[in-house]
N, C-alpha and C positions, 0 to 999 in steps of 0.2 A: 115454224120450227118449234117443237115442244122445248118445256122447260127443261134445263140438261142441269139441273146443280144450285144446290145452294150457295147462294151469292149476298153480299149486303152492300153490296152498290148502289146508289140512286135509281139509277136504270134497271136493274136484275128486277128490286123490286116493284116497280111499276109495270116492268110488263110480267111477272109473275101475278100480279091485281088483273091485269086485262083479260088474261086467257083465259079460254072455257067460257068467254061474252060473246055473243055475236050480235058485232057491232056494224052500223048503219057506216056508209062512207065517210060520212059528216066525224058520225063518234071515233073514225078510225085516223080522221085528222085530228080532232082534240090528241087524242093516245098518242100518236106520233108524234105533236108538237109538247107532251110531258114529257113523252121519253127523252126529247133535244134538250129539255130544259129540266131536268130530273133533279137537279140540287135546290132550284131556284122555286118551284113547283109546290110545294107545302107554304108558301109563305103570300102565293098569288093569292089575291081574290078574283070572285067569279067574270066579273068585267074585265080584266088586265089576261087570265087565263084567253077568254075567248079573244080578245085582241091579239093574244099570240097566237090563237089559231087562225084565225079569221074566218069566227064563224057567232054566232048573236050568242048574248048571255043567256036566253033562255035553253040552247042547244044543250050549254053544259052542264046546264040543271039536269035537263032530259040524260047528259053522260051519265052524270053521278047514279040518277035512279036506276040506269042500267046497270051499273056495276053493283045493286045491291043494299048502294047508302040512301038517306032518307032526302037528303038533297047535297049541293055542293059543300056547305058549311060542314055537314059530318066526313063527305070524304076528307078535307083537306082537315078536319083534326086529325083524323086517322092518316093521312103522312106525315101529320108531325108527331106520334106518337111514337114514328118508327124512326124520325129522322135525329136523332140526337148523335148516334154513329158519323152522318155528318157536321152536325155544328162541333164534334170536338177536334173533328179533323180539319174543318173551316181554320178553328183558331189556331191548330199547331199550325197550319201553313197560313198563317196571316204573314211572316219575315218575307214570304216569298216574291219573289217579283212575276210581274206578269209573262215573262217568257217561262220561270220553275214553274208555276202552276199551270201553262200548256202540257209542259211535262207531264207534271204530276196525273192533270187529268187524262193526260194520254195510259198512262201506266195503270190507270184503273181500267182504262176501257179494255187492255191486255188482260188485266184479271178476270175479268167479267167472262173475255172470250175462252180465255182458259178452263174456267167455271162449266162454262158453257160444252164446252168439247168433251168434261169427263163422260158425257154420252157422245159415241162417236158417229150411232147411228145413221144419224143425217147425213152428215160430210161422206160415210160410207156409200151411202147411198146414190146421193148426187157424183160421187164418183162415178159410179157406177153405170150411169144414166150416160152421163159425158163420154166414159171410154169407150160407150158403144155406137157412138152419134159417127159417122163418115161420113160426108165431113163434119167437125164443129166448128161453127160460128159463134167467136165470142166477141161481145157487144158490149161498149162502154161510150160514153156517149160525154163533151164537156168535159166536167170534171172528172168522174167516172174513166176518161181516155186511158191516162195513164194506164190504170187497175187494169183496163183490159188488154191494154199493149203488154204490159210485164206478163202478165199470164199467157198470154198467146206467145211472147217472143220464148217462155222458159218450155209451154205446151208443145211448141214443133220438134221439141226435142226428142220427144218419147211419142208422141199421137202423128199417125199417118199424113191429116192433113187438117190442119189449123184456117180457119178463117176469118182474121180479123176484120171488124166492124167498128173502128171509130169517128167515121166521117158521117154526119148525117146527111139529108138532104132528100130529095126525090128517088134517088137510087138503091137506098137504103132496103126496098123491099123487092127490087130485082136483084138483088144478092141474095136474099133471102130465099127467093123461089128459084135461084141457083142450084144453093144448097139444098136445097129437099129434093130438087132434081137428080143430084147426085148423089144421092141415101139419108142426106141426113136427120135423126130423127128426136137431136136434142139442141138449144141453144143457150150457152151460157149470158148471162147478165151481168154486169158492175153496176149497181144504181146507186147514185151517193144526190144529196145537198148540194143544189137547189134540183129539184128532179125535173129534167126538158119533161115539156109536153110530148115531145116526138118519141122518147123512152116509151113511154106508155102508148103510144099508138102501133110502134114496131111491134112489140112483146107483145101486143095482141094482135096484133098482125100473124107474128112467128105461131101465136096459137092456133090461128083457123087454119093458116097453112099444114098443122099437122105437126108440130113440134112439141119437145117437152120444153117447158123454160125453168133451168134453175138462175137464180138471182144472189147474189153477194148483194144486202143492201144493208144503208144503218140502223135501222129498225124491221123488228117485225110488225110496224105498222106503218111501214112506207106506204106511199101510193102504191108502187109497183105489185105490191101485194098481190091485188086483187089480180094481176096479167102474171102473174108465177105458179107453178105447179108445186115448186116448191123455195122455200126463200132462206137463208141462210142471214144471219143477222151480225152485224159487228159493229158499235157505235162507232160514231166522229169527233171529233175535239171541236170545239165550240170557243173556246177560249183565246184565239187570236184571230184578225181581221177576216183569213179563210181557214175554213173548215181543215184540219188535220187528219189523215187516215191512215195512222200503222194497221187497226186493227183491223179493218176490210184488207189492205194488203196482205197483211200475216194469213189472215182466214183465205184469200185467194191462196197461197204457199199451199196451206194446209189440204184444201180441196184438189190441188196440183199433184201432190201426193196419195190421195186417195185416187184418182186417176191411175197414176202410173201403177200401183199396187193390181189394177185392176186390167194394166194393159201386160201379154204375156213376155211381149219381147220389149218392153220399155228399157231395161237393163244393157241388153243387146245392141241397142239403137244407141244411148250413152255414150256405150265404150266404143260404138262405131265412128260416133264424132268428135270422142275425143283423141281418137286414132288419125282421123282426118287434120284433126286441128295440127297435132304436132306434126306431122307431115307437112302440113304447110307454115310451120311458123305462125301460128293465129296470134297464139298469145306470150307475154313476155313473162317469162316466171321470177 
């Protein structure tokens, strides 16, 4: 997903430095593991960086040079040249306790996505791709489940025929050649922190069989990357024991809606069920 907007996030900037690289697997787990650690990231040296990657210190020498710097020592002056925007915001929220500054960092990663959607292009797109898939199969896998239960359970509402995917297992890809059996010619993704191995064997699985894969993930330099046709990007919150996701959920809402825009009688179907519901007493007002 291209750059959509100026941003001064940790994150916005690091992967606004990445793009237009074309990076090796390796360099795309370094990327991915700054983007997780995007505040912390200007202050690593080159041994402690690759430890977070886990990948050898001369790899990230070889990052640096890809990106244009002379080695690691020049990249990492050059984030701290940018990063003083956060060391002021460090110390106004130093009072905070560690449950505010999940918050807090949750609320950036809202801005960022924000940022990111004033081009609506993509989202438009990958709508687009979805409203036409009969069936869709959406796939979330672990953590990821939720993401794709909310969106398939709010999807049935407007899209003909919804197929959720959250159990993995051996069967996982006889669903799949179900669905392509039955027309379909797109499959959505949830990919979040820590990413199954079996995520990335389905999604390329889903590709040989003929499918389009878009992917809700927290970077655009997830693994999953490289098994997406197209990836949509929302960071994670890192700041409590597990990982946080308003903003892949919001961005799932948002993609939900670029759908229905896309589907002609989504509207119709709506008010069909909301007509069903007060008929039966569904819900209690």
């Amino acid at each position: 997903m291209s750059d959509m907007g100026v941003t001064d996030t940790p994150a916005a900037r690091l992967q606004a430095l990445f793009e237009g690289h074309r990076l090796t697997p390796t360099q795309r787990r370094i990327a991915h593991s700054m983007v997780r650690r995007a505040a912390d990231v200007p202050f690593l040296s080159s041994v402690e960086l690759a430890e977070l990657a886990g990948v050898s210190q001369p790899s990230v020498t070889r990052f640096a040079v890809a990106l244009g710097f002379d080695g690691y020592p020049a990249l990492r002056r050059h984030l701290r040249e940018v990063a003083p925007a956060e060391q002021q915001q460090a110390a106004d929220s130093a009072s905070y306790n560690e449950y505010q500054q999940a918050v807090e960092a949750e609320i950036a990663n809202l801005r960022h996505l924000a940022e990111m959607l004033a081009d609506p292009r993509p989202v438009q797109r990958a709508g687009r791709v979805l409203a036409a898939s009969r069936p869709l199969p959406v796939l979330g896998l672990r953590a990821a489940a939720s993401q794709a239960y909310g969106f398939a359970y709010f999807a049935a509402k407007v899209h003909p025929d919804v197929r959720l995917l959250h159990e993995g297992g051996t069967m996982i890809h006889d669903r799949i050649d179900a669905a392509v059996r039955a027309g379909a010619s797109a499959l959505l993704c949830f990919a979040l922190p820590r990413h199954p191995r079996e995520v990335l064997d389905t999604l390329g699985y889903a590709k040989e069989a003929g499918l389009s894969v878009v992917t809700v993930a927290d970077s655009a330099f997830a693994p999953v990357a490289k098994v997406s046709d197209l990836l949509l990007p929302a960071a994670v919150g890192t700041g409590l024991a597990f990982d946080t996701a308003c903003a892949p959920m919001l961005l799932g809402r948002v993609l939900l809606e670029a759908m229905a825009d896309e589907l002609p009688d989504a509207q119709a179907r709506l008010e069909e069920f909301d007509a069903k519901a007060a008929a039966r007493g569904l819900f209690v007002e």
